[in-house]
C-alpha positions as protocol buffer text, in pm:
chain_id: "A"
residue {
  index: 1
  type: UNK
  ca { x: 0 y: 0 z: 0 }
}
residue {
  index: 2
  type: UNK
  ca { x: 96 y: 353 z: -57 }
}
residue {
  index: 3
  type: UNK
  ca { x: 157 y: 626 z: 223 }
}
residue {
  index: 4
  type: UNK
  ca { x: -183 y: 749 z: 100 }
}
residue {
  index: 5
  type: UNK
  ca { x: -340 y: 520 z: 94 }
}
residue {
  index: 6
  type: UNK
  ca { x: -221 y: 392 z: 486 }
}
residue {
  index: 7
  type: UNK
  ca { x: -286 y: 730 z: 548 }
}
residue {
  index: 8
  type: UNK
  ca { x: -659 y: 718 z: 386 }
}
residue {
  index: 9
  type: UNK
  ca { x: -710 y: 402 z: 578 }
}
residue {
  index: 10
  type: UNK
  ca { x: -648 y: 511 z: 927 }
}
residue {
  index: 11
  type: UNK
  ca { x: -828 y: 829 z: 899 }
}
residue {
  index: 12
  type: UNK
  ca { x: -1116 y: 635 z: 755 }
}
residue {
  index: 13
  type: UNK
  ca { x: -1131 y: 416 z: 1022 }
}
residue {
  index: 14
  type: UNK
  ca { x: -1130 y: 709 z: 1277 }
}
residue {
  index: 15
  type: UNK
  ca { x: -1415 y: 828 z: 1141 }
}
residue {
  index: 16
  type: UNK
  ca { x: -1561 y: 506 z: 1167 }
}
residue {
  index: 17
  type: UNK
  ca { x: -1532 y: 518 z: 1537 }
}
residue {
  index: 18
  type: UNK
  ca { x: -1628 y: 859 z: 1560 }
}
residue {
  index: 19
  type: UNK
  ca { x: -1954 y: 797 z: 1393 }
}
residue {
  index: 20
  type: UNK
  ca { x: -2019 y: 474 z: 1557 }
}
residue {
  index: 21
  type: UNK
  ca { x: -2019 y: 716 z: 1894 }
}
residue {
  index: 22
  type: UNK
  ca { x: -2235 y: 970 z: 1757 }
}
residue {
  index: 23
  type: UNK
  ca { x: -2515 y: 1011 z: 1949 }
}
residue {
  index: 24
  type: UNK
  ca { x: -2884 y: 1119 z: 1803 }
}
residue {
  index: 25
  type: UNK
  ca { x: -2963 y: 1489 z: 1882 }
}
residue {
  index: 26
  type: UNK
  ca { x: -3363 y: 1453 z: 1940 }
}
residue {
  index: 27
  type: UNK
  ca { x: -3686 y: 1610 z: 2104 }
}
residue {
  index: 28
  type: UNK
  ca { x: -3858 y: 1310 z: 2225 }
}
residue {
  index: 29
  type: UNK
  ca { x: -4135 y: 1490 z: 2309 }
}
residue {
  index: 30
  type: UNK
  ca { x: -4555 y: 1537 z: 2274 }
}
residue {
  index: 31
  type: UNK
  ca { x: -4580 y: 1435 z: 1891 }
}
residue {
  index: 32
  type: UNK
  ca { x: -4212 y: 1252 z: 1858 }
}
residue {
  index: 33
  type: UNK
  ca { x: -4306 y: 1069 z: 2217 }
}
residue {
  index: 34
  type: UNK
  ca { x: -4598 y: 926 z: 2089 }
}
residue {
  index: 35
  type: UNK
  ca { x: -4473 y: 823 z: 1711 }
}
residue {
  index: 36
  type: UNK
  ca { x: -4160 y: 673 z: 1892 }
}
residue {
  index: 37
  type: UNK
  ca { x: -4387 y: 495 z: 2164 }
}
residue {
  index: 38
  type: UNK
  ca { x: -4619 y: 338 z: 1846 }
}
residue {
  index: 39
  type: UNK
  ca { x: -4278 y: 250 z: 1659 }
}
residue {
  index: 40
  type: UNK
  ca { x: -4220 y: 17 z: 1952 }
}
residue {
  index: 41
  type: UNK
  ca { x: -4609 y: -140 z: 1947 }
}
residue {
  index: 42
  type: UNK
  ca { x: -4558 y: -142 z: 1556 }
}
residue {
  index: 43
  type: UNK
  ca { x: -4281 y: -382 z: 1544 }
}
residue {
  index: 44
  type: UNK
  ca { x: -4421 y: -614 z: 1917 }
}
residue {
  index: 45
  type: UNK
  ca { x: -4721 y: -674 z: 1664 }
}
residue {
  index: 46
  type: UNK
  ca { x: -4519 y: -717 z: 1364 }
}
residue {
  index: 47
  type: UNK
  ca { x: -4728 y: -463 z: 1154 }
}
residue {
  index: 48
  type: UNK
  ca { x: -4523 y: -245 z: 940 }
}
residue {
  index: 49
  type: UNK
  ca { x: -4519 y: 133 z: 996 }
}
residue {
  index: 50
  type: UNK
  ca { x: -4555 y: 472 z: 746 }
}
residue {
  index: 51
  type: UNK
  ca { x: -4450 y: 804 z: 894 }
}
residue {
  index: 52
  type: UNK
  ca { x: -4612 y: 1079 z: 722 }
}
residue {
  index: 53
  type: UNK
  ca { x: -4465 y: 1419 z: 709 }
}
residue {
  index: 54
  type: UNK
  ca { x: -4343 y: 1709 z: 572 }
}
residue {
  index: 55
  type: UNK
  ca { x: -3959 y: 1722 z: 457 }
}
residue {
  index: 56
  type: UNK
  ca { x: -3816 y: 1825 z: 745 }
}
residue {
  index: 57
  type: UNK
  ca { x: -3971 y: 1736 z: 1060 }
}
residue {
  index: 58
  type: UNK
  ca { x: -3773 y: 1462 z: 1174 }
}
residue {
  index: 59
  type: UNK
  ca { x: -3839 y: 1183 z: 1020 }
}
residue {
  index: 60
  type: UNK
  ca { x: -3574 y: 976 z: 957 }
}
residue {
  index: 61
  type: UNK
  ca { x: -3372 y: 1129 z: 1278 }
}
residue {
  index: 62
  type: UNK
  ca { x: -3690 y: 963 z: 1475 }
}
residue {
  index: 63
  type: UNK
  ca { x: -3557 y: 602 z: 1312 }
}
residue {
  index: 64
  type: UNK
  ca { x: -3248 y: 715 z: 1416 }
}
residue {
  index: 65
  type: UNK
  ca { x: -3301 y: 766 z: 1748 }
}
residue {
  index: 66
  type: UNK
  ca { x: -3517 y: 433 z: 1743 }
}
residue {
  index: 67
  type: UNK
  ca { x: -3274 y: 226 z: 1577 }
}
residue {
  index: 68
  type: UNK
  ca { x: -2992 y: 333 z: 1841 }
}
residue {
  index: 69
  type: UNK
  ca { x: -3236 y: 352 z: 2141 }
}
residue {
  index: 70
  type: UNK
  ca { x: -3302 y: -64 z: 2035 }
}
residue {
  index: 71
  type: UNK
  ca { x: -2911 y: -155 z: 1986 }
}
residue {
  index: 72
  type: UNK
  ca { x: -2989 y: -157 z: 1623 }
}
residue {
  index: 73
  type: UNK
  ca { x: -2788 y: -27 z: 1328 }
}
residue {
  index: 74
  type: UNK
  ca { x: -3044 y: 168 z: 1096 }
}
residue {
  index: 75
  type: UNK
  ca { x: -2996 y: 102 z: 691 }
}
residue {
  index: 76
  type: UNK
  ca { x: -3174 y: 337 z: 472 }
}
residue {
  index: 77
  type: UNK
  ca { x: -3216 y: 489 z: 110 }
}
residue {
  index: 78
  type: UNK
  ca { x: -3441 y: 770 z: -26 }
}
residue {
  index: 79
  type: UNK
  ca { x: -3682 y: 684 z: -298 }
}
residue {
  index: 80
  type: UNK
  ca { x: -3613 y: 878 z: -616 }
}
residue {
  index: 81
  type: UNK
  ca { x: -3723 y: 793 z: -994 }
}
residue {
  index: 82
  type: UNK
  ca { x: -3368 y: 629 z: -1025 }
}
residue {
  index: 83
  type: UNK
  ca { x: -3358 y: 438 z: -757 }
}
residue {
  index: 84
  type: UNK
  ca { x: -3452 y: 18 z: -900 }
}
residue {
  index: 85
  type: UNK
  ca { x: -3495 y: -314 z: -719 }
}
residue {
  index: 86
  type: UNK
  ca { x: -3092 y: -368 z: -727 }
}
residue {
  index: 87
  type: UNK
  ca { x: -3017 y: -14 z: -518 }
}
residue {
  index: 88
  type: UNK
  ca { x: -3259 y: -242 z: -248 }
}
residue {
  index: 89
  type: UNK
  ca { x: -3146 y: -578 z: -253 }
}
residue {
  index: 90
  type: UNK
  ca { x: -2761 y: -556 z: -436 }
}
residue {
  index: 91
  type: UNK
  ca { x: -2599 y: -660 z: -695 }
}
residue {
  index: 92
  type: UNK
  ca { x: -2247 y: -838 z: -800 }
}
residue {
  index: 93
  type: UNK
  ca { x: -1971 y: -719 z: -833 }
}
residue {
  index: 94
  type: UNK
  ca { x: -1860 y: -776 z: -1229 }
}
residue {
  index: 95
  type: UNK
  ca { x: -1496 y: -782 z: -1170 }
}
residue {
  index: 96
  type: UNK
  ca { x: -1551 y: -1072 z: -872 }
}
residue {
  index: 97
  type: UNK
  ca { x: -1794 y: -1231 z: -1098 }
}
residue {
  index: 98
  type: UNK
  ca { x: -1517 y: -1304 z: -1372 }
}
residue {
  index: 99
  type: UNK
  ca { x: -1253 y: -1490 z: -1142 }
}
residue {
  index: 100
  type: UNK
  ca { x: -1480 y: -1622 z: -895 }
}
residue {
  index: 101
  type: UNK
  ca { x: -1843 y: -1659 z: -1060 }
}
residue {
  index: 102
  type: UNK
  ca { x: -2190 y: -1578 z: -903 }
}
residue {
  index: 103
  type: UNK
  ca { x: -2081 y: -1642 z: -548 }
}
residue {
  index: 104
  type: UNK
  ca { x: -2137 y: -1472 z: -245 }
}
residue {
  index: 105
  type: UNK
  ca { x: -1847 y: -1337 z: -225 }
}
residue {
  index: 106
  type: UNK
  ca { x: -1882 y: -1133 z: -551 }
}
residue {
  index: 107
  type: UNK
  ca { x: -2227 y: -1056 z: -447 }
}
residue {
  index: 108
  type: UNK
  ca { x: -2236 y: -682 z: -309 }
}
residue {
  index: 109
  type: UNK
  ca { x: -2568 y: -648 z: -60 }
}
residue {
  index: 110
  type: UNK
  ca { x: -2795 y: -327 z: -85 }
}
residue {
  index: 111
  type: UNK
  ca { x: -2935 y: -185 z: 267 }
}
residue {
  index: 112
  type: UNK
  ca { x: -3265 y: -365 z: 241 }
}
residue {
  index: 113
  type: UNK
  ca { x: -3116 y: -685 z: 191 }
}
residue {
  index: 114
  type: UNK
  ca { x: -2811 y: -590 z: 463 }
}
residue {
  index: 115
  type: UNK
  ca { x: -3105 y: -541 z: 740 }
}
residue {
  index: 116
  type: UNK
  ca { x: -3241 y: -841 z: 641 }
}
residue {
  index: 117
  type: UNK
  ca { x: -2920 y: -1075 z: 704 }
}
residue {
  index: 118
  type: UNK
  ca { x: -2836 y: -850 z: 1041 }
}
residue {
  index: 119
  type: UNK
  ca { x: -3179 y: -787 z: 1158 }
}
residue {
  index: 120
  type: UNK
  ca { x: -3147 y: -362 z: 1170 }
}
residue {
  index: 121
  type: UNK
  ca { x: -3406 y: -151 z: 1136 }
}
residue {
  index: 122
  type: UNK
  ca { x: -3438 y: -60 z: 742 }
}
residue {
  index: 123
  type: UNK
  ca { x: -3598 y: 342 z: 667 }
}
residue {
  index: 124
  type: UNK
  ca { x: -3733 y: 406 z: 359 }
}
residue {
  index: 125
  type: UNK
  ca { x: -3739 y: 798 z: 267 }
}
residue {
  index: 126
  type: UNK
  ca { x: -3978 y: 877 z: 64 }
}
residue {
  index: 127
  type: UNK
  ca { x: -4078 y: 582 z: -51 }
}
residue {
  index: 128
  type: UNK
  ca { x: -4396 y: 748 z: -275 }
}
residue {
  index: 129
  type: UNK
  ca { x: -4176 y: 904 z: -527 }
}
residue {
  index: 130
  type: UNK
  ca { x: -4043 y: 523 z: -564 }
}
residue {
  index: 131
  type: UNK
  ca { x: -4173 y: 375 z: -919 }
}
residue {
  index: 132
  type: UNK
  ca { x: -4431 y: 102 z: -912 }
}
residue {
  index: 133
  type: UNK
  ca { x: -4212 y: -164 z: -1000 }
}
residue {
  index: 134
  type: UNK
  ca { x: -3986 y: -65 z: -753 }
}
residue {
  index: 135
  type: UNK
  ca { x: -4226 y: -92 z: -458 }
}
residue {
  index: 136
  type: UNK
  ca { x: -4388 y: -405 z: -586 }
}
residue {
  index: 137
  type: UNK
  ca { x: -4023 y: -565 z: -519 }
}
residue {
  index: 138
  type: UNK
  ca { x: -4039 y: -492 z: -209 }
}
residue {
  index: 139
  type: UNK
  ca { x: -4391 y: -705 z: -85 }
}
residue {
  index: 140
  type: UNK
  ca { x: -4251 y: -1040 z: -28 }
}
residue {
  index: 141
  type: UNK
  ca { x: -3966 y: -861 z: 190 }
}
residue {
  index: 142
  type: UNK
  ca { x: -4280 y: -653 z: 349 }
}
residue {
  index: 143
  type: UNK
  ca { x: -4557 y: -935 z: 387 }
}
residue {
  index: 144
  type: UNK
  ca { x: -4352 y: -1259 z: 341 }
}
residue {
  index: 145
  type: UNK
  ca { x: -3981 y: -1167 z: 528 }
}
residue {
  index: 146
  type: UNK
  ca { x: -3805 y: -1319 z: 264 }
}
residue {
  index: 147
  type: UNK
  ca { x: -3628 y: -1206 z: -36 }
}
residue {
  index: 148
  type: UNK
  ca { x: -3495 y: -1415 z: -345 }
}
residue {
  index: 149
  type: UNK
  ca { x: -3145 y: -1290 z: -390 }
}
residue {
  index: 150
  type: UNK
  ca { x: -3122 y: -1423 z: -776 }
}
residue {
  index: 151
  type: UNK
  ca { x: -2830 y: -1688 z: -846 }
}
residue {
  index: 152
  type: UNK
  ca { x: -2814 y: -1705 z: -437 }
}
residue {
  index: 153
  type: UNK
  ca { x: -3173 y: -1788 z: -305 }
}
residue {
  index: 154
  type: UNK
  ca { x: -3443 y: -1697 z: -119 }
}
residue {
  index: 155
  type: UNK
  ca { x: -3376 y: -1589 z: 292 }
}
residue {
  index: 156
  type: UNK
  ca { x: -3555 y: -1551 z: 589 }
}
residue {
  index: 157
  type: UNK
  ca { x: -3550 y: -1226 z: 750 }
}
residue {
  index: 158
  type: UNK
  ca { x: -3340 y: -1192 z: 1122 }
}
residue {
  index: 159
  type: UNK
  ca { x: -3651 y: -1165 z: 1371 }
}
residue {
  index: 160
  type: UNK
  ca { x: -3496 y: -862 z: 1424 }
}
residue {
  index: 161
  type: UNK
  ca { x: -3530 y: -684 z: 1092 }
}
residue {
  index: 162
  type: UNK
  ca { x: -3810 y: -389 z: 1115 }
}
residue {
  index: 163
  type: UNK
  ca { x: -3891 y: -205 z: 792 }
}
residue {
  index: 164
  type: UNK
  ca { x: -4039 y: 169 z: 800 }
}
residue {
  index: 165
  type: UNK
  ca { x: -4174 y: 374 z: 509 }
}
residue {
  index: 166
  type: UNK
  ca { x: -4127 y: 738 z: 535 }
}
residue {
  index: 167
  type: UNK
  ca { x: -4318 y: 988 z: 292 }
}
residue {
  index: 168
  type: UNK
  ca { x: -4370 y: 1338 z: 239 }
}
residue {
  index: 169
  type: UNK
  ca { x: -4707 y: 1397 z: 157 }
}
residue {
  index: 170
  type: UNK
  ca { x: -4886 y: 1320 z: -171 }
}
residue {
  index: 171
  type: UNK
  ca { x: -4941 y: 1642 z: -242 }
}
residue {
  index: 172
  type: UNK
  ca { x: -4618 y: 1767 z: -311 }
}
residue {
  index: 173
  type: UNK
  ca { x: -4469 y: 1812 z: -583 }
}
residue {
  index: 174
  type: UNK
  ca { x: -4262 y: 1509 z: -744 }
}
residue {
  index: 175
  type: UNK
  ca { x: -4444 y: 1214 z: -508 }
}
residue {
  index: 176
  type: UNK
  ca { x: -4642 y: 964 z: -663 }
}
residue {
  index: 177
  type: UNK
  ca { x: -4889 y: 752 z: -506 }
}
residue {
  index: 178
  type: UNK
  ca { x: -4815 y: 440 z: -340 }
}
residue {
  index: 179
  type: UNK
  ca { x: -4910 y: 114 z: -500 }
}
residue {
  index: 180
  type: UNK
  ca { x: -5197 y: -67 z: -423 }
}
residue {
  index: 181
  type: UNK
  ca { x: -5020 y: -315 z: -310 }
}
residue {
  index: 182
  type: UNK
  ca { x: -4780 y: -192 z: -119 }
}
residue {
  index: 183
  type: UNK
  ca { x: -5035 y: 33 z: 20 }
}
residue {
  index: 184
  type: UNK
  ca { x: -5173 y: -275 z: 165 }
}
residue {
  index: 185
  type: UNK
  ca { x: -4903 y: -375 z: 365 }
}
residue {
  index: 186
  type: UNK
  ca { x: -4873 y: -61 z: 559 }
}
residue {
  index: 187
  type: UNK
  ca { x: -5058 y: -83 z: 835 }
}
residue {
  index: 188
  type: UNK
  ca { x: -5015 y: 183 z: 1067 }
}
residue {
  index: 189
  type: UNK
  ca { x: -5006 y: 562 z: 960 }
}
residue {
  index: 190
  type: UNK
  ca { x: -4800 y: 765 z: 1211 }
}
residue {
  index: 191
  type: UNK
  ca { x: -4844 y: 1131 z: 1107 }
}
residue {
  index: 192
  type: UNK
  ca { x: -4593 y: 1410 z: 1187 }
}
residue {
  index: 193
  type: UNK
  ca { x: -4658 y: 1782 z: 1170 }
}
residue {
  index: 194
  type: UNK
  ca { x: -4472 y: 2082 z: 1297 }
}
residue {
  index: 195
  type: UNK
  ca { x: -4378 y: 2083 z: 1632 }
}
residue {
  index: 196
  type: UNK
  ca { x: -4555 y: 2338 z: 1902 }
}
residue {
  index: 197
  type: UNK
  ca { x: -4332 y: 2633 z: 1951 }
}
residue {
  index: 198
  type: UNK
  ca { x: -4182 y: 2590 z: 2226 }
}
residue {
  index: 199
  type: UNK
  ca { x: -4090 y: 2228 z: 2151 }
}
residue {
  index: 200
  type: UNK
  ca { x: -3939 y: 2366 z: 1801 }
}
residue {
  index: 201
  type: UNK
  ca { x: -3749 y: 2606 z: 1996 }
}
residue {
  index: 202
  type: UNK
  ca { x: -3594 y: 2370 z: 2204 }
}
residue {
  index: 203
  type: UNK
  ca { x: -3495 y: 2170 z: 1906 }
}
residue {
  index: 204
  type: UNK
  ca { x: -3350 y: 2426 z: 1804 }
}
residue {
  index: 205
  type: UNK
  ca { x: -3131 y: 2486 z: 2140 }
}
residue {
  index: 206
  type: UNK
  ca { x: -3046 y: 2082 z: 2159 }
}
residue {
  index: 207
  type: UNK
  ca { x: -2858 y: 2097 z: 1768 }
}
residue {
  index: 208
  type: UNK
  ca { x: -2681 y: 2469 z: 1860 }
}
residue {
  index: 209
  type: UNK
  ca { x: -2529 y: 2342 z: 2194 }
}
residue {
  index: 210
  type: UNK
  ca { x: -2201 y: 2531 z: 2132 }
}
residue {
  index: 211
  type: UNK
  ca { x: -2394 y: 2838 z: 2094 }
}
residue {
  index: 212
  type: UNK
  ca { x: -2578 y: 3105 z: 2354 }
}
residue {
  index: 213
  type: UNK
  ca { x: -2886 y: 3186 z: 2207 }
}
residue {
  index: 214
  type: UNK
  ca { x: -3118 y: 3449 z: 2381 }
}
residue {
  index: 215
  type: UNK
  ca { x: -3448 y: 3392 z: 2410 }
}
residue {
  index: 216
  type: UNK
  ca { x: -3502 y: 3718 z: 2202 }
}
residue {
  index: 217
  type: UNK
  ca { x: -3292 y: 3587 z: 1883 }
}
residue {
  index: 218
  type: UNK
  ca { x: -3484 y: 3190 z: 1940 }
}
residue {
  index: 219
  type: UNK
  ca { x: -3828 y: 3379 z: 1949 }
}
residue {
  index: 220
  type: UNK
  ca { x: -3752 y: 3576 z: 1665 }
}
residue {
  index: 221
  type: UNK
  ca { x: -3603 y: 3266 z: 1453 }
}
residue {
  index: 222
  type: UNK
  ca { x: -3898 y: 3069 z: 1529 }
}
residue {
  index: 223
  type: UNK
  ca { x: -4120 y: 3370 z: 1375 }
}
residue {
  index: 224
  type: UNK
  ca { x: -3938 y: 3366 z: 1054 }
}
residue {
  index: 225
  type: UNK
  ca { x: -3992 y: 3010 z: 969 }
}
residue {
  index: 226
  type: UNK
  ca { x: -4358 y: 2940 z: 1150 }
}
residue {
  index: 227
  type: UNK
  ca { x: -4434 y: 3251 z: 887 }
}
residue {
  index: 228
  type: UNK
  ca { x: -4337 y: 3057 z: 592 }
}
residue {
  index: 229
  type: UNK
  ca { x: -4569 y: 2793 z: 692 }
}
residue {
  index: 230
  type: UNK
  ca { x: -4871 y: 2982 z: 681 }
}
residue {
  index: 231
  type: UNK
  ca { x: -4819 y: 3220 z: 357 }
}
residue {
  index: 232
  type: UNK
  ca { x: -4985 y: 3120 z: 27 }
}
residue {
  index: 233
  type: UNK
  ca { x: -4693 y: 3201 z: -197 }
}
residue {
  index: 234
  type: UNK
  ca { x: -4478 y: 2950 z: -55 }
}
residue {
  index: 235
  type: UNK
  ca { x: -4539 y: 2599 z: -220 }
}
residue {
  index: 236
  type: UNK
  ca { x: -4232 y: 2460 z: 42 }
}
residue {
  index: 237
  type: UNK
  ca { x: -4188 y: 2619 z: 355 }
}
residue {
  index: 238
  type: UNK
  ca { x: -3893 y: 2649 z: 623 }
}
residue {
  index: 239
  type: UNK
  ca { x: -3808 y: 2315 z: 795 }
}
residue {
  index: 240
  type: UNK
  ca { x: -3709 y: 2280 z: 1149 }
}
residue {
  index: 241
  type: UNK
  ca { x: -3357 y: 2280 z: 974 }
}
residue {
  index: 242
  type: UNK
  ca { x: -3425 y: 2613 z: 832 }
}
residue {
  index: 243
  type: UNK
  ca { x: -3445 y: 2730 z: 1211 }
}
residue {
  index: 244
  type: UNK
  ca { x: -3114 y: 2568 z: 1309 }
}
residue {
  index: 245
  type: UNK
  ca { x: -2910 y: 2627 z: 1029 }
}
residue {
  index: 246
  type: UNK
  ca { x: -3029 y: 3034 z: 1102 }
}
residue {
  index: 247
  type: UNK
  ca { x: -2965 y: 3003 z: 1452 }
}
residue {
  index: 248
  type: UNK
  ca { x: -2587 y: 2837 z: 1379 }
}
residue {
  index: 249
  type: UNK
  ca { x: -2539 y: 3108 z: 1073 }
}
residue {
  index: 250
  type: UNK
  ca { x: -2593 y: 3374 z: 1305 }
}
residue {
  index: 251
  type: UNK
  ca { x: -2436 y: 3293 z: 1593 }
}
residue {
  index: 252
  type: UNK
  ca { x: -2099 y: 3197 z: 1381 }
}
residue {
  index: 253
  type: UNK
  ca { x: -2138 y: 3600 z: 1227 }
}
residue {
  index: 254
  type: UNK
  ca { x: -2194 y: 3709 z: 1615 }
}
residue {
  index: 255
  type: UNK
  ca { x: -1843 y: 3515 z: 1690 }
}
residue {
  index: 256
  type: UNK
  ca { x: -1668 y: 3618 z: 1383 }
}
residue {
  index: 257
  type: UNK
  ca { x: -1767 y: 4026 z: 1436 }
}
residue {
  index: 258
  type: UNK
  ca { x: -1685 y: 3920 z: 1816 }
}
residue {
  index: 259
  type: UNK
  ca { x: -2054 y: 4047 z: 1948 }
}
residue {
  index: 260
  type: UNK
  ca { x: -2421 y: 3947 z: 2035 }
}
residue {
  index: 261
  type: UNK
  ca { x: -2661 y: 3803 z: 1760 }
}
residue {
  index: 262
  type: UNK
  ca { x: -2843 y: 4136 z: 1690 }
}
residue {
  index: 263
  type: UNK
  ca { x: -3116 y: 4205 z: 1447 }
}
residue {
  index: 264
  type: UNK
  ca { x: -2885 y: 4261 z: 1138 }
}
residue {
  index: 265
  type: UNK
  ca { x: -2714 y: 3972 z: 1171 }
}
residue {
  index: 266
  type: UNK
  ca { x: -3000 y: 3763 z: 1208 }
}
residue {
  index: 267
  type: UNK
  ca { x: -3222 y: 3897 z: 904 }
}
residue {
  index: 268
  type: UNK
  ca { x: -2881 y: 3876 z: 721 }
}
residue {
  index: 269
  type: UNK
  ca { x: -2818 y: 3496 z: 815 }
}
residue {
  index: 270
  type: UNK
  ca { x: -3189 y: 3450 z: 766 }
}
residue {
  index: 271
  type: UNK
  ca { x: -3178 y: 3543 z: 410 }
}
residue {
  index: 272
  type: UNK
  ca { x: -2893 y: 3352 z: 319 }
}
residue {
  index: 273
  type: UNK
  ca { x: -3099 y: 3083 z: 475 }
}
residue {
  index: 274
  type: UNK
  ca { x: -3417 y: 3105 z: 297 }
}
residue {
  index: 275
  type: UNK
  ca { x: -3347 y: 3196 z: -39 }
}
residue {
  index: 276
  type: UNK
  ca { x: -3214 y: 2815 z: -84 }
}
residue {
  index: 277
  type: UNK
  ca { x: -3492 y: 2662 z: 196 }
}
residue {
  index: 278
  type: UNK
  ca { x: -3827 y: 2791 z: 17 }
}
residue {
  index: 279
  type: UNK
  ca { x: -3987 y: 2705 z: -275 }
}
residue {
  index: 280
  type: UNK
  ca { x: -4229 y: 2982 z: -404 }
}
residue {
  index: 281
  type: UNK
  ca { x: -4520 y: 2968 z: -687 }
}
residue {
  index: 282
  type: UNK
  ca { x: -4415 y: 3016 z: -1024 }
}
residue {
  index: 283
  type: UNK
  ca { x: -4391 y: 3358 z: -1077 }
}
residue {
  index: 284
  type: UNK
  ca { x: -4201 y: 3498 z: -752 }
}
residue {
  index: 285
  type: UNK
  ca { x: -3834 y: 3570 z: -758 }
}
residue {
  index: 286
  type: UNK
  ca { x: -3740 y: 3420 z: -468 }
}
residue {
  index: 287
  type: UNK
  ca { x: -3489 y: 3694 z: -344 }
}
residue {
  index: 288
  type: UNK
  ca { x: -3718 y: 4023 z: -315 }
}
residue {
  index: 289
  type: UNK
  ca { x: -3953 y: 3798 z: -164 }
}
residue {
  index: 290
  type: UNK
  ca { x: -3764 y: 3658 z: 129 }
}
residue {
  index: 291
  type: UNK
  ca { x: -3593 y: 4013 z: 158 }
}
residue {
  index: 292
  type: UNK
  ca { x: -4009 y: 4113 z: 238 }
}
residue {
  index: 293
  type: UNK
  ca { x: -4067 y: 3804 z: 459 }
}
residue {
  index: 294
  type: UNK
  ca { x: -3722 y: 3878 z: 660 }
}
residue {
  index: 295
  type: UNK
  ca { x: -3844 y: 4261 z: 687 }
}
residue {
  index: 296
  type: UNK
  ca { x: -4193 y: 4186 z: 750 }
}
residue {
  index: 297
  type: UNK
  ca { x: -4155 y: 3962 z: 1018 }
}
residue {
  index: 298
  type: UNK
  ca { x: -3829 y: 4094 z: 1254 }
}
residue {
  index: 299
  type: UNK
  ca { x: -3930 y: 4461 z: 1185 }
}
residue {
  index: 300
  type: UNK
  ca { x: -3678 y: 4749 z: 1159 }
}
residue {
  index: 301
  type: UNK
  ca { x: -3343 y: 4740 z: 1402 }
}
């Protein structure tokens, strides 16, 4: 091996460790409480679970904090047009294939078929904007606990293995319906909205430890993006990230001008924020229109 790539090696396998002692900043709280509480019940039953949501609200960090609260490694992919049965289940490696055939050991698994085997918790994210024939390959897995692996055969599922579908809702743009089918074999609905203020604030607080956030600038934050959520020109409103990424932007201008977040520099880390974080109707520029919002909402200095 080459000095790089020793080098590349160790410092992969530091952050290895580092993420395998991350621990999962979350709210479990009121809304997250109870979704985390029915997770549980979900899988006791063996019924398979749907969180339903807009982008944003903690959806997959709620498997997260499930999957590590359970000893459990969490595998996941986000459903997108490209996305096709092999993403799910794997596929071999060509290269193996020639020197060692369809083996095992040339086979290369996907996550769903890797939380099969090890018996983790598998997310799916956004599993409507999955095609059809992609979420028809995944009802024997769903219904049956098995998968054919083709060349290698059909497995059982570890006991352990607990799949959850999480969507944005239908309505937005770019999500498809689910199947029939697969529709079927979902059968608990766990919805997710917003969080009350003061939980969102705190939310807030947990993922902006290193920071000293008055209760002025967190009020003020959580204006600017509950705003968004209410106003009929925005198609996509500000996420609970949208609130902590504004709340980490301004505090990091506060340090770098050495002073306290004050109004300017939290309408000008707000705008920097939300130009990228909402999606207007067709017809507004974005920039003059968040400049308004931003003005609107915190007021003069």
């Amino acid at each position: 091996m080459t000095s790089e790539s020793v080098l590349f090696k160790k410092s992969f396998e530091e952050r290895l460790a580092a993420a395998s002692r991350e621990k999962v900043r979350i709210v479990i709280k009121e809304q997250y409480a109870d979704a985390f509480d029915v997770l549980g019940d979900c899988e006791n039953a063996h019924l398979i679970p749907g969180l339903i949501g807009p982008p944003g609200v903690g959806k997959t960090l709620l498997l997260r904090a499930y999957a590590e609260k359970t000893g459990r490694d969490l595998y996941w992919i986000t459903g997108d047009e490209g996305v096709r049965p092999s993403h799910l289940t794997g596929a071999f490696n060509p290269s193996i294939v020639l020197n060692k055939g369809f083996t095992l050991e040339a086979f290369e698994p996907g996550p769903l078929l890797k939380s099969m085997v090890y018996g983790g918790v598998f997310g799916l994210n956004e599993a409507n904007r999955l095609s059809e024939y992609v979420q028809n390959s995944l009802l024997d897995p769903f219904e049956e606990g098995s998968i054919n692996v083709q060349r290698l055969g059909r497995i059982r599922a570890h006991e352990n293995f607990f799949p959850v579908l999480t969507m944005n809702p239908e309505e937005m743009s770019g999500a498809h319906r689910l199947s029939e089918a697969l529709r079927d074999r979902i059968r608990v609905w766990i919805r997710l909205g917003y969080p009350r203020k003061e939980t969102e604030i705190e939310i807030i607080k947990v993922n902006c430890p290193e920071y000293k956030l008055s209760d002025t600038a967190l009020e003020k934050i959580y204006g600017l993006v509950a705003t968004t959520r209410t106003s009929t020109d925005i198609e996509i409103p500000a996420s609970i990230r949208a609130g902590i990424s504004i709340a980490r932007l301004a505090s990091e201008m506060a340090k770098r001008n050495d002073k306290k977040v004050d109004h300017q520099l939290l309408s000008d880390a707000a705008t920097f924020v939300l130009v990228g974080a909402l999606r207007f109707r067709p017809g507004i520029d974005a920039e003059p229109a968040v400049n308004s919002l931003v003005r609107r909402v915190l007021g003069s200095s």
